[in-house]
KEBAKOL-994986 format. One record per residue: x negated, y, z negated of N, C-alpha, C in turn; residue in three letters. Coordinates in steps of 0.1 Angstrom, whole numbers, padded with zeros to 4 digits, always signed. Last residue first. Example, Ala and Ser with C-alpha at 12.3 -4.5 7.8 and 13.67 -1.06 7.14 Angstrom:
// residues 2
-0128-0022-0071-0137-0011-0071-0129+0000-0079ser -0132-0057-0078-0123-0045-0078-0132-0033-0078ala 
***
This chain:
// residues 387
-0192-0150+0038-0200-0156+0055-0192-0172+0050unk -0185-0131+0029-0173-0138+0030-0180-0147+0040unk -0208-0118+0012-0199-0123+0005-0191-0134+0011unk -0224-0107+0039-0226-0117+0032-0217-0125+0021unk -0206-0086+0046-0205-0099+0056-0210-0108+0046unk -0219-0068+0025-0203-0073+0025-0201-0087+0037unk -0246-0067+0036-0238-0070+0019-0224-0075+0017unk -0240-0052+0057-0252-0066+0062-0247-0077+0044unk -0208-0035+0060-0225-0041+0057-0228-0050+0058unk -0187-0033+0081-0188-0039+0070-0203-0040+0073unk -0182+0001+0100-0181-0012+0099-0188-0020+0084unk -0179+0025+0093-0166+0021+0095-0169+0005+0101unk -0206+0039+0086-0197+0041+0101-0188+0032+0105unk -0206+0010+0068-0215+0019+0075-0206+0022+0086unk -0202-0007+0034-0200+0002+0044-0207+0013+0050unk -0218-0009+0014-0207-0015+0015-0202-0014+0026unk -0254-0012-0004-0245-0009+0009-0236-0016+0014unk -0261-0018-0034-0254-0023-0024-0248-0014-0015unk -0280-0019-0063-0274-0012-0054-0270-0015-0039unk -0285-0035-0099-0280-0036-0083-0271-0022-0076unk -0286-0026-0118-0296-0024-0113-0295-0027-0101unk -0252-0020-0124-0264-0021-0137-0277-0014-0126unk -0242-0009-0092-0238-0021-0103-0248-0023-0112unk -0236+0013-0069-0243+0011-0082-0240-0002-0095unk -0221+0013-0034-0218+0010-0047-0234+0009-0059unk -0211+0030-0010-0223+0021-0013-0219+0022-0033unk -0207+0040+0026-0198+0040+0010-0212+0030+0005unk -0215+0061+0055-0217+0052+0041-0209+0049+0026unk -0198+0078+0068-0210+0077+0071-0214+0064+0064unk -0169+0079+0082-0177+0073+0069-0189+0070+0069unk -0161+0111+0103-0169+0095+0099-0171+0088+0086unk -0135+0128+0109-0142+0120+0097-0147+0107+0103unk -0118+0123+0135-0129+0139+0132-0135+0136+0121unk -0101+0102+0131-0111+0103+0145-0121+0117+0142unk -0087+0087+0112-0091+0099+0108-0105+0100+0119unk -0075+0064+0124-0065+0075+0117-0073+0092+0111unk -0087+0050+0141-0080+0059+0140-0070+0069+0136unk -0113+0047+0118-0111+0056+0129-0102+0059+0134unk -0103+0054+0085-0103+0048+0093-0101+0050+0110unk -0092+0066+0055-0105+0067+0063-0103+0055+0073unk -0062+0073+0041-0072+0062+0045-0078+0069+0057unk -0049+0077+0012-0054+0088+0018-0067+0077+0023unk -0019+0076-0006-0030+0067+0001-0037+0074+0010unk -0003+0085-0034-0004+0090-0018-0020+0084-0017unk +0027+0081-0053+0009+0077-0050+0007+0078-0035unk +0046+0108-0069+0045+0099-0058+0022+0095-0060unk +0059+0128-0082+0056+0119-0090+0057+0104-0079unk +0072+0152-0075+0056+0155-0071+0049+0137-0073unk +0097+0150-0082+0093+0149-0071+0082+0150-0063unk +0095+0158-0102+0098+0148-0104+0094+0144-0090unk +0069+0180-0118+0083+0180-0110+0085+0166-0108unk +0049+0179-0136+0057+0189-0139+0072+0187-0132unk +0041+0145-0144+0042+0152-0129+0054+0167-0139unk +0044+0124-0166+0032+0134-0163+0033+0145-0152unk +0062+0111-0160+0068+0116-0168+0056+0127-0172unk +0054+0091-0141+0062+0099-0135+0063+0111-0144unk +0017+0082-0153+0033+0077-0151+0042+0095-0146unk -0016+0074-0153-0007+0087-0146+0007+0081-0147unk -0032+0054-0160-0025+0057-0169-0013+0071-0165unk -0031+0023-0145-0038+0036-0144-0026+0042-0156unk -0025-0002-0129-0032+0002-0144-0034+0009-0150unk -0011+0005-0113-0025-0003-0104-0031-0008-0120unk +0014+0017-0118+0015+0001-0114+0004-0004-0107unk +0003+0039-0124+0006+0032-0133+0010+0018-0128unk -0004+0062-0108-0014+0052-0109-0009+0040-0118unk +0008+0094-0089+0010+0081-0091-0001+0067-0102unk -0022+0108-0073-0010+0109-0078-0008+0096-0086unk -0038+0099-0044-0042+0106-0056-0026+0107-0061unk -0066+0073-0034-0053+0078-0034-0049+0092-0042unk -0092+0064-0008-0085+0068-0021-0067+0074-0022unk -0100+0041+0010-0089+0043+0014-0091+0052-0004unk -0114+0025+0045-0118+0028+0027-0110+0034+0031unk -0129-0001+0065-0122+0014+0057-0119+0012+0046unk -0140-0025+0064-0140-0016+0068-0137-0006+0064unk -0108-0048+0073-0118-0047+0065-0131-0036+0075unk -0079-0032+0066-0088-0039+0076-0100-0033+0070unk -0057-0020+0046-0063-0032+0049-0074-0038+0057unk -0049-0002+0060-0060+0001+0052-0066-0013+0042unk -0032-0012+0081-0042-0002+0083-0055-0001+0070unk -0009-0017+0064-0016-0024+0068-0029-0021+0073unk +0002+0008+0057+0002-0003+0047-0005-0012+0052unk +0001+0030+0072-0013+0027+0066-0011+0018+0059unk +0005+0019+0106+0011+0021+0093+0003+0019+0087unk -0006+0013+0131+0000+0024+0131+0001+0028+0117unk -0019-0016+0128-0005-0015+0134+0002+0000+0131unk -0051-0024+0140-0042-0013+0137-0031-0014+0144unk -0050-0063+0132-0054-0051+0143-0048-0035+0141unk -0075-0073+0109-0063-0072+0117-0061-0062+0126unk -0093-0091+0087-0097-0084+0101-0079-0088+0108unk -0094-0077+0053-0090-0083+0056-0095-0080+0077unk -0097-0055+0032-0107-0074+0034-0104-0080+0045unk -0105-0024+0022-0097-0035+0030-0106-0046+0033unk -0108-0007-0009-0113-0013+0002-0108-0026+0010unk -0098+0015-0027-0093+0006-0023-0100+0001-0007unk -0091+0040-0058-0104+0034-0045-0099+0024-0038unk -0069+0058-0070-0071+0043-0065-0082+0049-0059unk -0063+0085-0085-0060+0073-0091-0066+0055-0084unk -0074+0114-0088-0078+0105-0081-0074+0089-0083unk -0050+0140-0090-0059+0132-0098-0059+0120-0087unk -0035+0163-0084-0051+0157-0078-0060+0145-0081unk -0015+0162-0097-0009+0155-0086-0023+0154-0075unk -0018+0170-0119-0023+0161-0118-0017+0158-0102unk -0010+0202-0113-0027+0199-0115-0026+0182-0112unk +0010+0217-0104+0013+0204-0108-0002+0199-0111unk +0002+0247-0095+0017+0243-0103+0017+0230-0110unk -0017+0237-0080-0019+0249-0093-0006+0246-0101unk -0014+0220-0062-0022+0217-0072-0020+0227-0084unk +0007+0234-0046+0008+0221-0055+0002+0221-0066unk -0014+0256-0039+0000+0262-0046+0003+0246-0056unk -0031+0239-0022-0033+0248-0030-0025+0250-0041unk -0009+0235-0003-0016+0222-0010-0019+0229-0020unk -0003+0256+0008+0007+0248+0002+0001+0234-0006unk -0031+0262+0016-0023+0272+0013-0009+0262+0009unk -0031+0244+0042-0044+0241+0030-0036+0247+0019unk -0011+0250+0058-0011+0235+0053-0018+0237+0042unk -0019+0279+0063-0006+0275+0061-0007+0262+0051unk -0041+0273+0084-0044+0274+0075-0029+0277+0062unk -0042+0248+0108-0033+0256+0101-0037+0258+0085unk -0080+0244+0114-0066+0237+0114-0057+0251+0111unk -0110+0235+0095-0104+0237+0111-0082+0230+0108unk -0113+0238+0074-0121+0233+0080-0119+0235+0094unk -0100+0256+0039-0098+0249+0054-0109+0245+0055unk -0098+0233+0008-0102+0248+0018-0100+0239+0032unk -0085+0230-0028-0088+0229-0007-0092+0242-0002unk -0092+0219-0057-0091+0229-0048-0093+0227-0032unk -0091+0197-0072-0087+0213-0083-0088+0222-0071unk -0087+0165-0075-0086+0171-0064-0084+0190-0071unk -0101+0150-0108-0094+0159-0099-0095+0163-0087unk -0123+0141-0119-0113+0132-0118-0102+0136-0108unk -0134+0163-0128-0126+0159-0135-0119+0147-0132unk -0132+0171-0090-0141+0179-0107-0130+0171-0117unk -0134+0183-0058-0133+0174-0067-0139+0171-0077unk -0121+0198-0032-0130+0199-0040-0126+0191-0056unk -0114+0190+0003-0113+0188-0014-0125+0192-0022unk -0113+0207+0032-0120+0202+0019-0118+0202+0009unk -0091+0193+0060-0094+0208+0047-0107+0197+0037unk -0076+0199+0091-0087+0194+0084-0090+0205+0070unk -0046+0189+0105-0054+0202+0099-0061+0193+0090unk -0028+0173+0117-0043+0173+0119-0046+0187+0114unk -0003+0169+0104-0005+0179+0114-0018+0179+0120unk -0011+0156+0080-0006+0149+0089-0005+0157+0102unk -0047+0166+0071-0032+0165+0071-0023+0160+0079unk -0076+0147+0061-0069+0153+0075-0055+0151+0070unk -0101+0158+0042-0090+0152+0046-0080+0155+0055unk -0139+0157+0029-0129+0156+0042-0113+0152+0039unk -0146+0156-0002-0146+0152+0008-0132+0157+0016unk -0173+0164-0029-0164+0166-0019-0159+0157-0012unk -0168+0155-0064-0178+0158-0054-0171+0164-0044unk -0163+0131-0087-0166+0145-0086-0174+0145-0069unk -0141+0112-0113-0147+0116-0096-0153+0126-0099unk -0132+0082-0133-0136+0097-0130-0136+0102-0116unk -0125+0059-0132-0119+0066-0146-0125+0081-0143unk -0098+0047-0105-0113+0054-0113-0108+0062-0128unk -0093+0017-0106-0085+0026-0105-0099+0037-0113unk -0098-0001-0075-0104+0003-0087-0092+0015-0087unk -0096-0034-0050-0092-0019-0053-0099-0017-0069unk -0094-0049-0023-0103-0049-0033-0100-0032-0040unk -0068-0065-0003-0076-0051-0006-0083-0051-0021unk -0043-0075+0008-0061-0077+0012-0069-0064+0014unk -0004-0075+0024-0019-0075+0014-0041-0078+0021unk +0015-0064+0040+0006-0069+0043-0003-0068+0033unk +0031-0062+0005+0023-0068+0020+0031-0059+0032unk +0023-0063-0030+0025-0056-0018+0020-0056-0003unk +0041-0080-0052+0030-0081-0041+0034-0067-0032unk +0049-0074-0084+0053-0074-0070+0043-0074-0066unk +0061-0098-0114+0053-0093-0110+0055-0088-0091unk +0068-0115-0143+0067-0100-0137+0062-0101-0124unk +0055-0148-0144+0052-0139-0147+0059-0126-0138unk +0055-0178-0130+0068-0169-0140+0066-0155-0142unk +0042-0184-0096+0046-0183-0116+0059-0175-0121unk +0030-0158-0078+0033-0171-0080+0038-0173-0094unk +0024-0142-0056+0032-0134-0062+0042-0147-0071unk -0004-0131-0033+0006-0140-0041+0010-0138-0049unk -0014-0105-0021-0002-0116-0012+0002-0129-0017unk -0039-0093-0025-0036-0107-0018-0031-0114-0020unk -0052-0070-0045-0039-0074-0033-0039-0084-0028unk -0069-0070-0070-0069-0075-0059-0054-0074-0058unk -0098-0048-0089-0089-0058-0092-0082-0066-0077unk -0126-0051-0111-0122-0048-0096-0105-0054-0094unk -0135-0040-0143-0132-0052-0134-0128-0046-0124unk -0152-0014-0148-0144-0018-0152-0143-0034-0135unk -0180+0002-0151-0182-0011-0155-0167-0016-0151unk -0172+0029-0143-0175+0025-0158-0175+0011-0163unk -0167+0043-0117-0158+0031-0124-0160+0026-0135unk -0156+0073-0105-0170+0067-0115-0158+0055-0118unk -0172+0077-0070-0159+0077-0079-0166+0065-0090unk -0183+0109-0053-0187+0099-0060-0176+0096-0070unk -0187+0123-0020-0175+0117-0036-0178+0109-0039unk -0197+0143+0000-0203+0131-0006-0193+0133-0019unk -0207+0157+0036-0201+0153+0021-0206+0146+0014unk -0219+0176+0059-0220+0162+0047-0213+0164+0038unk -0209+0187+0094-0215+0188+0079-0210+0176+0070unk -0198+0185+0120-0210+0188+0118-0217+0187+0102unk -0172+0180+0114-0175+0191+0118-0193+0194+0119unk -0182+0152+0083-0168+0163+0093-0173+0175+0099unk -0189+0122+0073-0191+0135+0083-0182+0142+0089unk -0192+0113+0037-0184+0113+0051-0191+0126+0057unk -0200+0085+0013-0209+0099+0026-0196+0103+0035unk -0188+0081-0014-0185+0077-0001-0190+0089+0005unk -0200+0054-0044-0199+0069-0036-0196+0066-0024unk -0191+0043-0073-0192+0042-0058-0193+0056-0054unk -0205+0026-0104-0198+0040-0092-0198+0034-0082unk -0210+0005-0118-0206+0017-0125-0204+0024-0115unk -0184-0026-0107-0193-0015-0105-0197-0001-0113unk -0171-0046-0117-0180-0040-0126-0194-0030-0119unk -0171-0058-0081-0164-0060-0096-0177-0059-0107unk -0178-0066-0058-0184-0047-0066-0177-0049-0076unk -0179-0097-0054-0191-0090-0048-0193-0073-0053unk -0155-0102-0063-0167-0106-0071-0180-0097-0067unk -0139-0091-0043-0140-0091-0055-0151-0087-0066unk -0148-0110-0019-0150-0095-0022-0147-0091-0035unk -0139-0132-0032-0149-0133-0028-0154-0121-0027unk -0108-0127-0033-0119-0127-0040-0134-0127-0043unk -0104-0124-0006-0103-0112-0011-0112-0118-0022unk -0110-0148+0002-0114-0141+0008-0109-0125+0004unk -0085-0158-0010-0096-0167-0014-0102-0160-0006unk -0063-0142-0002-0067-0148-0017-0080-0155-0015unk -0058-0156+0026-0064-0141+0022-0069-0138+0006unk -0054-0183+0024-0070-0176+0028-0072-0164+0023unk -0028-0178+0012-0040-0186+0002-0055-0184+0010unk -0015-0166+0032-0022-0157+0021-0029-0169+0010unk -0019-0166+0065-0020-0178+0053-0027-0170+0046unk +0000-0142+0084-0018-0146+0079-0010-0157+0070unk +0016-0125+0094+0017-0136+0098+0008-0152+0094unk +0020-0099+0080+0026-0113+0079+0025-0125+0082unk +0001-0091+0103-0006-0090+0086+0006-0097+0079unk +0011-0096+0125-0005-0103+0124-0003-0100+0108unk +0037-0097+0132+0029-0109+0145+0015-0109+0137unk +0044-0078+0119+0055-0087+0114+0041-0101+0122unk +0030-0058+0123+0029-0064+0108+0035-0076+0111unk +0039-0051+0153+0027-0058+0150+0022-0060+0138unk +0065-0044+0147+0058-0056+0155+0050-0063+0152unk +0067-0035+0113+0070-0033+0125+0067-0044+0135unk +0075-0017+0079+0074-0029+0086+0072-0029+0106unk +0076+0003+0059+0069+0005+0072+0068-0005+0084unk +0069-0019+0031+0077-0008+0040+0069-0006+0050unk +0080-0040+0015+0070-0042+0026+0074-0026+0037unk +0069-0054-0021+0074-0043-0008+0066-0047+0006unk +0083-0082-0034+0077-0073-0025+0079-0064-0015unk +0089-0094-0067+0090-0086-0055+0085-0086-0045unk +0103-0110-0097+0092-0113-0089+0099-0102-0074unk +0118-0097-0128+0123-0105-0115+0107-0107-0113unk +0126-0085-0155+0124-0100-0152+0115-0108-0142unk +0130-0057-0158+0141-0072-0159+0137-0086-0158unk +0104-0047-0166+0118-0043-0171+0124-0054-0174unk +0093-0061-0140+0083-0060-0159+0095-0059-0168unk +0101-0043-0122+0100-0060-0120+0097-0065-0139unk +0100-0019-0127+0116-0025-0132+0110-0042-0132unk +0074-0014-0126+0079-0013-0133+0093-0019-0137unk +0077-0022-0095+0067-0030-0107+0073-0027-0117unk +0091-0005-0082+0096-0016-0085+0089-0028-0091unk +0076+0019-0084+0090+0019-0091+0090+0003-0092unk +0051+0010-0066+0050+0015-0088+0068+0016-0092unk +0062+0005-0042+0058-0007-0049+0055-0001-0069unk +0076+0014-0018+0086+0012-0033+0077+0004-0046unk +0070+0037+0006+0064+0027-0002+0073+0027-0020unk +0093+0042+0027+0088+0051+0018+0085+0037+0008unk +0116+0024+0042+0106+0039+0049+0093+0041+0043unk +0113-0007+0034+0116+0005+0033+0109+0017+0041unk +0120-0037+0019+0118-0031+0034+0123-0019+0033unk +0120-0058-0006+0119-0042-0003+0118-0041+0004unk +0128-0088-0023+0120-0081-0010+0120-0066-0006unk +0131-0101-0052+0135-0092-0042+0129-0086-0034unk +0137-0136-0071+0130-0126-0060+0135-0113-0055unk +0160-0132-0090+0143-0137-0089+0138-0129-0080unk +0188-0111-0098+0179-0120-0088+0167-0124-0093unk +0199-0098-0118+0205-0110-0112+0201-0118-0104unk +0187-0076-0126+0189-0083-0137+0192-0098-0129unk +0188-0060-0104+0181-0063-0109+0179-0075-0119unk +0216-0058-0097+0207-0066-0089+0195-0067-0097unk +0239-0047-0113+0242-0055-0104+0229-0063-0097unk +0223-0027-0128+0235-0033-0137+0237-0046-0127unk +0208-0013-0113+0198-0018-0132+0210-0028-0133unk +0216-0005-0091+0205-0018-0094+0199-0024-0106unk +0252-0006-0087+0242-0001-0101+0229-0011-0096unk +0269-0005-0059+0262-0010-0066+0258-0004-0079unk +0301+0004-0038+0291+0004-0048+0283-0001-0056unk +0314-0017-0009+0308-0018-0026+0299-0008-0034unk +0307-0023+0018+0311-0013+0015+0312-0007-0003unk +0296-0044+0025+0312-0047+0021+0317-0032+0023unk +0267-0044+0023+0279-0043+0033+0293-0040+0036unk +0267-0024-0006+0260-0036+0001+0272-0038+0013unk +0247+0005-0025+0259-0002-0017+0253-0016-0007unk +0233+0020-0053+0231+0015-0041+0246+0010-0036unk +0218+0041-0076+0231+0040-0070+0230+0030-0057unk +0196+0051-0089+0201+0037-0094+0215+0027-0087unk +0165+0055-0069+0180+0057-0075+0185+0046-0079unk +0129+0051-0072+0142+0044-0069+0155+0052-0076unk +0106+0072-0080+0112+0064-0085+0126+0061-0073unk +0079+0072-0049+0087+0077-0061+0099+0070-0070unk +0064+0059-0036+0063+0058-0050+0068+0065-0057unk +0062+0089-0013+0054+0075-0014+0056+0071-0031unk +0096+0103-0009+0084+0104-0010+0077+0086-0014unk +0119+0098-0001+0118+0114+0007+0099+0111+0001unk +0140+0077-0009+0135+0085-0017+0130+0099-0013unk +0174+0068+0002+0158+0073+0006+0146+0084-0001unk +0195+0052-0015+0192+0064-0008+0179+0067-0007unk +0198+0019-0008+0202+0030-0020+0191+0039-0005unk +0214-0013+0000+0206+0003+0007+0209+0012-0006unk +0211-0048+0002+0218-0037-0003+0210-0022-0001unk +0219-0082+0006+0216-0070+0010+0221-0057+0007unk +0215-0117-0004+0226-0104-0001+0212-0092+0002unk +0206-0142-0004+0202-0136+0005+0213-0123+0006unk +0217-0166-0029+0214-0151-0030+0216-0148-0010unk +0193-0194-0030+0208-0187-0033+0209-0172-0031unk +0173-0220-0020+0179-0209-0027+0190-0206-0023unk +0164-0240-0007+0171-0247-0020+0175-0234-0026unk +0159-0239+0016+0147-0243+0008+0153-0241-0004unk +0179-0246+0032+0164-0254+0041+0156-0250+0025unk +0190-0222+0023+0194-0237+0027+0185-0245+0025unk +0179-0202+0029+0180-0200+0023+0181-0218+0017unk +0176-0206+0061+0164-0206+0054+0169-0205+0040unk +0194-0205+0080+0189-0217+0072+0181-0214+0064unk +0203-0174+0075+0209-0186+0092+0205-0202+0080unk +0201-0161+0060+0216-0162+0055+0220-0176+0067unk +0170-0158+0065+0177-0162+0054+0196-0165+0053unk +0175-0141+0089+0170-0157+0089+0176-0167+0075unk +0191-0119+0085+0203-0131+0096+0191-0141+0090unk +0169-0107+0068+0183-0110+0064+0192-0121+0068unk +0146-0105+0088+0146-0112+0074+0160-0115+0070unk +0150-0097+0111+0135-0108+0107+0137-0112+0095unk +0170-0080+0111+0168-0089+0124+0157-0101+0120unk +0170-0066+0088+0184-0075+0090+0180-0083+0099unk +0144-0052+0089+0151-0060+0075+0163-0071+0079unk +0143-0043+0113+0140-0053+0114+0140-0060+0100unk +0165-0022+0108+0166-0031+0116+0156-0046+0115unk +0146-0007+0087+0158-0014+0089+0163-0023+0093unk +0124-0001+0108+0122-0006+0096+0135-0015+0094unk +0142+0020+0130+0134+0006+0132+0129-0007+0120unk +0162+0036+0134+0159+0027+0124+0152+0017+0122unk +0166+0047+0156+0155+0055+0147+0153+0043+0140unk +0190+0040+0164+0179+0036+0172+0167+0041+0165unk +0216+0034+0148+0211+0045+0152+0199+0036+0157unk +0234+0011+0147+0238+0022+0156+0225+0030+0162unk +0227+0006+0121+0224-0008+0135+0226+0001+0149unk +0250+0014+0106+0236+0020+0105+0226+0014+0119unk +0266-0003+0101+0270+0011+0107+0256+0011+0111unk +0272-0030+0085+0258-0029+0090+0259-0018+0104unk +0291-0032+0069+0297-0032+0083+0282-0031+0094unk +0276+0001+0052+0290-0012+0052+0289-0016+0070unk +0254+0014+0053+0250+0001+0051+0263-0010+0056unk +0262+0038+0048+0260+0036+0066+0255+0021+0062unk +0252+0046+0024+0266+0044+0025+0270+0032+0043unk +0230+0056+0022+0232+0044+0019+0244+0037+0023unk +0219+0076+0041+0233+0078+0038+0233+0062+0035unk +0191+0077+0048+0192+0085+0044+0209+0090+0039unk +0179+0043+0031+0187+0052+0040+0189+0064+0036unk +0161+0014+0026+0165+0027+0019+0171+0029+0032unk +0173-0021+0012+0162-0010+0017+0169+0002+0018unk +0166-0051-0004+0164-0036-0006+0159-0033+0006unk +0170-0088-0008+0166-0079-0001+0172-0059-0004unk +0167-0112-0030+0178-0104-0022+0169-0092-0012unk +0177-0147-0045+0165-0132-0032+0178-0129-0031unk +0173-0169-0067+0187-0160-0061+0170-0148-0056unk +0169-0205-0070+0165-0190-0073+0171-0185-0065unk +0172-0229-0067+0182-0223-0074+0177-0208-0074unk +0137-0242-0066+0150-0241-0062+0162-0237-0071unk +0114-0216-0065+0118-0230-0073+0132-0229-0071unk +0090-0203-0045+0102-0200-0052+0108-0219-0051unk +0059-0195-0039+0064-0207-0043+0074-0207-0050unk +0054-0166-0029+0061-0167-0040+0063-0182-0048unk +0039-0168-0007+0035-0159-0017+0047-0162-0028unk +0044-0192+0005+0035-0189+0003+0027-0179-0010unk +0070-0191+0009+0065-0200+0004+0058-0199-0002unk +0078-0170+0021+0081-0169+0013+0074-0180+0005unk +0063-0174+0045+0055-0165+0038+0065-0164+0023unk +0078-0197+0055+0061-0197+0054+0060-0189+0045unk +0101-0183+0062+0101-0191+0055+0087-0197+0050unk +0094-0165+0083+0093-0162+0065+0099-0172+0059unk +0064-0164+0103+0073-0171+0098+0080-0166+0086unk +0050-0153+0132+0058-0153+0118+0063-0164+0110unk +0032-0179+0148+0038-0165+0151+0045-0162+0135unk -0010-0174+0141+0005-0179+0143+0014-0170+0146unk -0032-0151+0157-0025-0153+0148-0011-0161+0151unk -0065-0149+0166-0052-0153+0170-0042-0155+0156unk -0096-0127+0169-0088-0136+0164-0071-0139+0166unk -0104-0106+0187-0112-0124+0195-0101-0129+0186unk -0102-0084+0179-0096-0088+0189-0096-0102+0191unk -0115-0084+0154-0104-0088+0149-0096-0085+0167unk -0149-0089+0164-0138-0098+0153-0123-0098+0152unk -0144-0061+0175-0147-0076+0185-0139-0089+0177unk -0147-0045+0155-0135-0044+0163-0134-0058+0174unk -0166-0056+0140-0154-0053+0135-0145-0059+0148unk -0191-0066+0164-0188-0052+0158-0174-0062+0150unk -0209-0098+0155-0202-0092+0158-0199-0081+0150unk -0235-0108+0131-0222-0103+0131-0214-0097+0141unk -0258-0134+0141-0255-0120+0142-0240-0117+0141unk 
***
């Protein structure tokens, strides 16, 4: 018998950090290679002299210089035959995936170019940021050359459990999920809000499943985004309803046509919030568009932040905006505003969304039909894959 979820990912123990482990791990970097580390500020400039160490808000940051920067510049760089470990802050984007500035600064106090000074000059680059950096810095990774990863939102408990994992398990346990809805023709997701049903069906059209897990090996382009372990689709359609709770807890209904988010309504809440979403959509239509499905593999414990959070296996997670660094064809240059030109992760999971149940997700494959999820634990189908 399966144990609940939540029993699984208390009962399990995790090493303590390491990044010289995880550099290993996810990147197998070949000696002579140059890392650097990225992260954002709301005054890049507060970078010289590491000023910024001051403010007590900065938690992300801080733990860029405290878990990663001093380790690398202590031995680790050393100890594994690289070069580089500099550091450098450009300005805070203000949204999820929006493009990067090109203006940065590094201790010294120095102005930077990242097209002219870092990109071109490193292998690796690590991203610790507020505001998820992973479709900008795919794209440049492809641009210049390099190998990445974002890790924003970083904190205690990423750094003690969803860093702390052996991503050759998580890889080999995401695939396995994989395999198990890869070339799904749909998915649908039941959810319960307020008493009443939903139901969004997202059309996949046979297409491959693709995967997050945290390796980022070879020569090839390419950024991880960790804490990875996630089975994802980019939809080629949608239609139906569902529940979404604003960050304020105002509850509204999507209405969903095309592929599209085309309308909100309240449910309970500030009706203000629904009423500015509304106005978006009309002004900017794609910024409804349904770009990710994304189901978590992985058993970790909620660390607050949905980069990890939507990882655990269990929830379910769509996005809408953004899609070009999943495959998707939405790029920044589609958004009426530039600033609309973000991917926003919209995850079902009890705590994050305590007034939404997932009643059921369940998938269509040729003649196979699979229940994937129930009330936010893994099916009798999905245990089976990773038994």
């Amino acid at each position: 018998m399966t144990l609940p979820i939540a029993q699984q990912i208390a009962a399990r123990s995790f090493p303590p950090f390491s990044l010289e482990r995880l550099l290993k791990t996810t990147f197998a970097p070949k000696e002579g290679q140059r890392l650097c580390i990225l992260i954002d500020l709301e005054n890049p400039a507060e970078i010289k002299d590491f000023s910024f160490l001051n403010n007590a808000s900065l938690t992300i940051q801080k733990q860029a210089v405290e878990s990663f920067h001093k380790p690398l510049n202590g031995e680790i760089l050393a100890k594994m035959g690289l070069k580089g470990g500099e550091i450098f802050a450009y300005k805070l984007t203000g949204g999820s995936n929006l493009d990067l500035p090109d203006e940065a600064f590094a201790p010294s106090g120095k102005q930077v170019s990242l097209s002219r000074d870092v990109y071109p000059n490193y292998d690796i680059i690590l991203c610790i940021s507020t505001f998820s950096a992973t479709a900008p810095l795919t794209a440049f990774a492809k641009q210049y050359g390099f190998r990445g990863a974002t890790l924003h939102g970083v904190n205690e408990v990423i750094l003690s459990s969803g860093l702390a994992v052996d991503y050759d398990e998580v890889s080999i346990e995401a695939e396995k999920l994989r395999l198990g809805v890869t070339k799904a023709d749909w998915v649908e997701i039941d959810f319960g809000c307020e008493g009443k049903d939903y139901t969004l069906r997202l059309i996949l059209n046979g297409q491959e499943a693709q995967k997050s897990h945290g390796l980022c090996r070879g020569d090839e382009p390419d950024v991880a985004n960790l804490p990875a372990g996630e089975v994802y689709f980019v939809p080629e359609g949608a239609e139906g309803e569902f529940p979404h709770r604003y960050e304020d807890g105002t509850l509204g209904l999507m209405t969903v046509t095309g592929g599209r988010i085309v309308k909100a309504e309240l449910i309970k809440g500030n009706a203000a919030m629904v009423a500015t979403h509304n106005a978006k959509l009309l002004s900017d239509p794609v910024t409804g568009e349904l770009g990710e499905l994304g189901l978590g593999t992985q058993l970790l414990p909620v660390s607050g932040r949905d980069i990890q959070d939507e990882k655990v296996r269990g929830t379910v997670h769509v996005a809408t905006g953004r899609s070009d660094h999943l495959g998707g064809h939405l790029v920044p240059s589609m958004f009426a505003e530039k600033s609309h030109a973000t991917h926003d992760d919209i995850l079902f999971a009890p705590h994050k969304t305590p007034e939404i149940m997932v009643k059921q997700v369940r998938m269509q494959r040729g003649a196979q039909k699979e229940i994937l999820i129930e009330n936010y634990e893994p099916s009798a189908y999905t245990n089976s894959l990773v038994a």
